[in-house]
C-alpha atoms as a printed R data frame, in Angstrom:
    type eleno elety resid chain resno      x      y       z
1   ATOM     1    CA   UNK     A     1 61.559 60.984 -14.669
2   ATOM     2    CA   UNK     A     2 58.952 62.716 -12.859
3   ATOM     3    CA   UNK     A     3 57.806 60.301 -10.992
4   ATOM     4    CA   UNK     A     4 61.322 59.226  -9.998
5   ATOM     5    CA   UNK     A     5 62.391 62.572  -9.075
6   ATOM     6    CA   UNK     A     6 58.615 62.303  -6.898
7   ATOM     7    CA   UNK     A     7 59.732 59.516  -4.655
8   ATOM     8    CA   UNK     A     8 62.990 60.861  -4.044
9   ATOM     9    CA   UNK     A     9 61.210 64.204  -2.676
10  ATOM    10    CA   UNK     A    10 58.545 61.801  -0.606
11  ATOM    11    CA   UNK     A    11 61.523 60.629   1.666
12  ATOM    12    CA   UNK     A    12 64.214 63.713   1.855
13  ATOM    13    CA   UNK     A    13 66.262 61.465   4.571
14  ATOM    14    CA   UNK     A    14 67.081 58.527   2.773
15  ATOM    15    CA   UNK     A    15 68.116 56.641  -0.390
16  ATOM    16    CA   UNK     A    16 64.804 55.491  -2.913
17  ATOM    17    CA   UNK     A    17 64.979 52.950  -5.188
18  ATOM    18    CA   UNK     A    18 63.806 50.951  -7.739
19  ATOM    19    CA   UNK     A    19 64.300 49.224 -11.146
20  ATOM    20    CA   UNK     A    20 64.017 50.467 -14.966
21  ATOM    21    CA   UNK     A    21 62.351 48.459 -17.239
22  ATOM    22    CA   UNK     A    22 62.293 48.481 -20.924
23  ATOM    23    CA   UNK     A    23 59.372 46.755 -23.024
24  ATOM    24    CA   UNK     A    24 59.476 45.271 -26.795
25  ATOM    25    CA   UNK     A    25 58.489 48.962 -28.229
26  ATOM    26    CA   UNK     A    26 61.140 51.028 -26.482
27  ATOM    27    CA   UNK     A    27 58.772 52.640 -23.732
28  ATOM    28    CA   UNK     A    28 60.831 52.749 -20.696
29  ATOM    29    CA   UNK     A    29 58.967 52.777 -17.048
30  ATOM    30    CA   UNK     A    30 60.559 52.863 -13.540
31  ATOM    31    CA   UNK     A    31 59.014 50.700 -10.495
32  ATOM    32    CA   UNK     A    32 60.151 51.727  -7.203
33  ATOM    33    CA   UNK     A    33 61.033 48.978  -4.608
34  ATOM    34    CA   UNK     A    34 61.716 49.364  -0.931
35  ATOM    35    CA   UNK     A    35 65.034 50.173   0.278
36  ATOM    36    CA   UNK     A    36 66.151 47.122   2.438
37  ATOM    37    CA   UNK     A    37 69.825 48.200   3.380
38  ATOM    38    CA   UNK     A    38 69.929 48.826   7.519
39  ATOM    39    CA   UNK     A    39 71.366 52.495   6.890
40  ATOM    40    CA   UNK     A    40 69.034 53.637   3.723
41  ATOM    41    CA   UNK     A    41 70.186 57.367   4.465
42  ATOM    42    CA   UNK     A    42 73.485 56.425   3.243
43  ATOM    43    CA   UNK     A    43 73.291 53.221   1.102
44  ATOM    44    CA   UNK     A    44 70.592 51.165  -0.950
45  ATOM    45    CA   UNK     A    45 69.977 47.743  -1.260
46  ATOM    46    CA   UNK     A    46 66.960 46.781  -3.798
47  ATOM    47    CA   UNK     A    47 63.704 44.628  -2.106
48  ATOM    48    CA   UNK     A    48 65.231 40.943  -3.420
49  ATOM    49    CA   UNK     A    49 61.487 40.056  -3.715
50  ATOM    50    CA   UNK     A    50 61.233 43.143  -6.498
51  ATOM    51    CA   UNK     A    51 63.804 42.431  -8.367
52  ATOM    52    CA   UNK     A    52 63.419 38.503  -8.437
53  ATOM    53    CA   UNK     A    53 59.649 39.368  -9.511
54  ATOM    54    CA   UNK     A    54 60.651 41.892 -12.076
55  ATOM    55    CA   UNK     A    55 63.680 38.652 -13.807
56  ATOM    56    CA   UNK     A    56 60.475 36.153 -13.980
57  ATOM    57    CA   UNK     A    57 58.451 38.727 -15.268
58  ATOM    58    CA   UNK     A    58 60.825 39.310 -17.830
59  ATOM    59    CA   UNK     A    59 61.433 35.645 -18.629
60  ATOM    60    CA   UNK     A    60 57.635 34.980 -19.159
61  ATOM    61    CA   UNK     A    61 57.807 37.867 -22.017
62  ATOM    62    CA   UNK     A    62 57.335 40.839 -19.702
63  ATOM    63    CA   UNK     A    63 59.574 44.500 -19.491
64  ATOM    64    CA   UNK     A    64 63.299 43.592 -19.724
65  ATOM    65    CA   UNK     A    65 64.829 45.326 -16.349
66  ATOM    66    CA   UNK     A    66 67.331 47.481 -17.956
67  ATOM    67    CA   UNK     A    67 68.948 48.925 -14.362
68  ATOM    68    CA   UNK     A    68 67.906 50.278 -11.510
69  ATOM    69    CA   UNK     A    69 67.606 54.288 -10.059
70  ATOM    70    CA   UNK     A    70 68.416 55.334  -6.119
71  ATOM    71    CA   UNK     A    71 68.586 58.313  -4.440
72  ATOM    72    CA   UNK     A    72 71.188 61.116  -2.682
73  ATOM    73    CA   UNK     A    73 70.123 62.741  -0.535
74  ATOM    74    CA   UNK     A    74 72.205 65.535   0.624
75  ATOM    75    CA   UNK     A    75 74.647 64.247  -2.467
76  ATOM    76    CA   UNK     A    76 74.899 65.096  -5.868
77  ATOM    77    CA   UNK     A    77 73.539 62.894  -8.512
78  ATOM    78    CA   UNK     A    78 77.068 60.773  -9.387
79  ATOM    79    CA   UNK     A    79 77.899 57.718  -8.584
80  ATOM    80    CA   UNK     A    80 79.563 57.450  -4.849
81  ATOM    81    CA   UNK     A    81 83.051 55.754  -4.308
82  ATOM    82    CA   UNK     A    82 80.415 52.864  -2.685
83  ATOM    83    CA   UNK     A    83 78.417 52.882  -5.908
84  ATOM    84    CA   UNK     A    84 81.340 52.187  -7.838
85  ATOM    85    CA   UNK     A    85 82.717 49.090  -6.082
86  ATOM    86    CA   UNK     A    86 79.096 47.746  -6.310
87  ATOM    87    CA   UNK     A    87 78.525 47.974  -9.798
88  ATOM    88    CA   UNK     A    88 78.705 45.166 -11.879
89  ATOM    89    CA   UNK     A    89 80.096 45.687 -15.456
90  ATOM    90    CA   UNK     A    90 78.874 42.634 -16.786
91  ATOM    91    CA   UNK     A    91 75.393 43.279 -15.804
92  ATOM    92    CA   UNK     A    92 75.481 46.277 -18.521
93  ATOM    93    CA   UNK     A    93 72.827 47.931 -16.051
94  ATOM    94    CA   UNK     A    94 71.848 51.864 -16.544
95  ATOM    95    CA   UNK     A    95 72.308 53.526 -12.805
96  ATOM    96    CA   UNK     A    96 70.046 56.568 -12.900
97  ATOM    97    CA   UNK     A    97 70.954 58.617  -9.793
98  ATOM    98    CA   UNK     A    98 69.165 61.893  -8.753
99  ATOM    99    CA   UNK     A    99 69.868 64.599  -6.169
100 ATOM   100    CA   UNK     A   100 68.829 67.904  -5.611
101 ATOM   101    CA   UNK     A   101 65.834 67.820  -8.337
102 ATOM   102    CA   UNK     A   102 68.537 66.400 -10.713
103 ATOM   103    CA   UNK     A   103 69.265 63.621 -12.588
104 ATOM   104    CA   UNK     A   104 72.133 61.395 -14.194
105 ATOM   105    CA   UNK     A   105 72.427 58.437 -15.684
106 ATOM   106    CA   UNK     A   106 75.498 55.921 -16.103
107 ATOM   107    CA   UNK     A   107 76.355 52.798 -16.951
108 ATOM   108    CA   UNK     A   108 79.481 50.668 -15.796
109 ATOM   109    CA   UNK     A   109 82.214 49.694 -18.172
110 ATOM   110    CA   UNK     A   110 84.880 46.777 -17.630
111 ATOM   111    CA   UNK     A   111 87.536 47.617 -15.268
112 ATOM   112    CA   UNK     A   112 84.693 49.287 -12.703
113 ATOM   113    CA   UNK     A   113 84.702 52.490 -13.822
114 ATOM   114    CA   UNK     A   114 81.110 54.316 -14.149
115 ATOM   115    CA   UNK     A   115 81.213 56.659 -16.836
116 ATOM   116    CA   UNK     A   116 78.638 59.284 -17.963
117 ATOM   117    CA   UNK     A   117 75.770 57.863 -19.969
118 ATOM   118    CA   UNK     A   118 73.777 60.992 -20.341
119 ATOM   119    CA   UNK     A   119 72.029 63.731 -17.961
120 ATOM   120    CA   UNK     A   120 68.499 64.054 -17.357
């Protein structure tokens, strides 16, 4: 958490991002990726190149990418009305969103609805 809450203080002005990945003892790790979206103060859009890297990584026996964390600044640490629509239920993906030196965590249910997972 601390070093996701770290690169979310490094750039104040716009969303961070990056993946969470889960290996075959439990041990969760985050990996940032660049923020490719043409208006990252407002929105994210995860490097393709990351997360395409992090799938075969995971197919060849590697962390299983278990969702992704981003960034708001200015916001608070829910999921935006933008974040919603985006989020894929099937996916089953943990969003971990932090603001403000906080953190939460959710995780999309059918119908599109994020709900709260837990709170860092």
């Amino acid at each position: 958490m601390a070093q996701i809450l770290a690169h979310a203080a490094g750039a104040p002005a716009s969303e961070v991002c990056g993946l969470l990945l889960r290996d075959d003892a439990g041990r969760v790790a985050a990996a940032a990726a660049a923020n490719v979206h043409a208006d990252p103060s407002r929105f994210f859009e995860l490097d393709p190149g990351i997360l395409l890297a992090a799938h075969r990584r995971q197919r060849e026996g590697g962390p299983r990418v278990i969702g992704h964390y981003h960034s708001h600044p200015g916001g608070v640490a829910e999921p935006s009305a933008h974040d919603a629509a985006a989020a894929d239920a099937a996916s089953g993906w943990i969003w971990l969103i932090v603001a403000d030196g906080q953190a939460a965590a959710f995780q999309v249910v059918p119908g599109g609805r994020c709900t709260g997972y837990s709170n860092a």
